[in-house]
N, C-alpha and C positions, 0 to 999 in steps of 0.2 A: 723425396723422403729419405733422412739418412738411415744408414745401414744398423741403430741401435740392434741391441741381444732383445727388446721387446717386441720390434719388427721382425726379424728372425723367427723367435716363436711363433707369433701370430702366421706368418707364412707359411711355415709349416703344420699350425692347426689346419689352414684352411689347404693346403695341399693333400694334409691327409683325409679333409672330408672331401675335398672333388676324390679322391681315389675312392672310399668308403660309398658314397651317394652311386658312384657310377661302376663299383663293381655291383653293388646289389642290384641296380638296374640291368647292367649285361647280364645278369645271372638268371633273373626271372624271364628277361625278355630277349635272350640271345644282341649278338656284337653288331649285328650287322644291320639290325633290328632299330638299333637306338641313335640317334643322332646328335652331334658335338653339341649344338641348341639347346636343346632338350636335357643334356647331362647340363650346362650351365646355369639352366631354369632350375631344375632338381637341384643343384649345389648352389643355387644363390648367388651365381656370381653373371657376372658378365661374359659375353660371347667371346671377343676381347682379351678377357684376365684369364678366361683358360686356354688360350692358344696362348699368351703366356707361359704360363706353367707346364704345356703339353702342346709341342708346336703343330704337332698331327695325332690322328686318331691309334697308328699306332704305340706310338710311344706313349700315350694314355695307356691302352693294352697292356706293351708291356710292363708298365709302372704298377698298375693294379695285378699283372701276375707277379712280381718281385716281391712287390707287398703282402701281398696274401702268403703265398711261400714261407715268406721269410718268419712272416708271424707264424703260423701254423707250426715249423720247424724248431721255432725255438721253444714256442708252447710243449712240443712233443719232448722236446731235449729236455723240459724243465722237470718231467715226472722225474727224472733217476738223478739224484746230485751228481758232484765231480769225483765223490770218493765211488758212490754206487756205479759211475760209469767206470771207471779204473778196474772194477773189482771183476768185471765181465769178462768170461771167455769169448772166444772170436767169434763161437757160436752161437752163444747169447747175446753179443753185441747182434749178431745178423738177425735173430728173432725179434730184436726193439727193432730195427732198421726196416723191417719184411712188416712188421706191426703197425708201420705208420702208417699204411696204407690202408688196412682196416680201420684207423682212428680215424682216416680220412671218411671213410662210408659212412662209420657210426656216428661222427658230430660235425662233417664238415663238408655234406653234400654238396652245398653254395662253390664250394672252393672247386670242386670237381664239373659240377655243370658251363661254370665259367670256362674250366681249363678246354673241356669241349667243345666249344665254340671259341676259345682263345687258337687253337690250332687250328681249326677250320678259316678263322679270319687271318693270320699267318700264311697258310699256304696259299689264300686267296688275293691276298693283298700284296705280295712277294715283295715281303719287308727286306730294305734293307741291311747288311751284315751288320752296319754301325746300328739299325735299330735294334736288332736281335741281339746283339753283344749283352747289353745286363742282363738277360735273361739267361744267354748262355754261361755268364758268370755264377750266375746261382744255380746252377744245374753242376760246373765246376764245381763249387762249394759240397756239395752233396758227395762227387765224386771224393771231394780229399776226404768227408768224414768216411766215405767207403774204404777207404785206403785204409785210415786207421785201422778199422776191424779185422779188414781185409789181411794187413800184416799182422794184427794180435792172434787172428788163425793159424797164420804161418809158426809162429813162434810156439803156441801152445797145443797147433797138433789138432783141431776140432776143426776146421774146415776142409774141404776136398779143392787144396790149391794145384790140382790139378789142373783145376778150371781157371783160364788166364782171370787176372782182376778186373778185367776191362771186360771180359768176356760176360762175366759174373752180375756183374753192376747193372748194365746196360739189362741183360735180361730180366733184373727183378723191375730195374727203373720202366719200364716200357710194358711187359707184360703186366704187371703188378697195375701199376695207372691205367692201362685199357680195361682190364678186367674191373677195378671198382668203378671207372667214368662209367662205364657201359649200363653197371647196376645200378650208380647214382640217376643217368638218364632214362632208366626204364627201358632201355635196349635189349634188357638179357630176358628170356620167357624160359621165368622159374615156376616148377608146379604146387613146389610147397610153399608153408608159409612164412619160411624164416630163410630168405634170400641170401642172409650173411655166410650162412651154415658153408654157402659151394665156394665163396671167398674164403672162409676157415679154412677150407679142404685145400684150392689152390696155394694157399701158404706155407699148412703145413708138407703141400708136396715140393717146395720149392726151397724149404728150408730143408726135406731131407735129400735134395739132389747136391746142394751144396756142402753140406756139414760131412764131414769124416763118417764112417763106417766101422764104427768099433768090434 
């Protein structure tokens, strides 16, 4: 089959439903849970045509977390324009960045349940460094939009760049994701009835350890 621009499309449709069909399935039914057959039967294709497109189970994994990410991210980047992100201090740049993780609870459980068991099959499966690489590139990507902020704080005086950038990043990226995965999978024993309320609270103590002290 030559390589036309209609071939291509269509490839790519159907790559992004094997991602789409088999992250919903990991998501309901945990990684470890569902097998390559099974995601092929579910996407329609052949046993064959997705080792294909995905030579092992992890590189599926990781393609369906790149993807999910990547959409999520940009969906989040799209609330504020390019002038509305320009116009932010360093510390309201950090309050959208600290906020995505609550977007994350509030409309995007699926994405969280998956990551849950995407690092459990990771550590279990001891992917890799060439597997894990795009994943660790979109985790980079994160890092340089931190960096921006990071230095628009420096410059405008509203963050406490006392605390290395690196230092800073990593604690909201790791604390921030455990704490909503945790609530997304039902791990955290809340007494009341509005769970997000202690997520609210962790945020905003996280945004006031970083931000300046006026």
């Amino acid at each position: 089959m030559k390589n036309y621009p209609g071939n291509k499309e269509w490839k790519q449709k159907k790559y992004n439903h094997i991602l789409e069909v088999s992250f919903r399935m990991f998501a309901e039914n945990g990684i470890e849970q569902v097998t390559m057959t099974e995601l092929a039967e579910a996407s329609d294709v052949g046993r064959m045509t997705l080792f294909r497109y995905f030579p092992s189970k992890t590189e599926l994994v990781v393609a369906i977390s790149i993807y999910k990410w990547k959409e999520f991210i940009e969906w989040h980047n799209s609330l504020l324009s390019a002038e509305e992100m320009e116009k932010l201090t360093g510390a309201e740049y950090l309050k959208f960045f600290i906020d995505s993780f609550l977007e994350l609870y509030r409309s995007h459980k699926d994405i969280l349940r998956f990551n849950y068991n995407f690092n459990s099959f990771l550590i279990y499966q001891n992917g890799t460094q060439e597997q894990k690489q795009p994943y660790q590139e979109m985790v980079d990507a994160l890092a340089a939009q931190f960096h921006t902020l990071y230095e628009r704080g420096q410059q405008d005086g509203t963050l406490n760049t006392d605390i290395p950038e690196q230092t800073m990043f990593s604690s909201i990226f790791h604390i921030m994701l455990a704490a909503v995965t945790r609530y997304a999978q039902g791990l955290a024993i809340v007494n009341e009835s509005d769970p997000e309320s202690e997520l609210v609270m962790l945020a905003d103590m996280m945004l006031a350890r970083f931000t300046a002290q006026k």
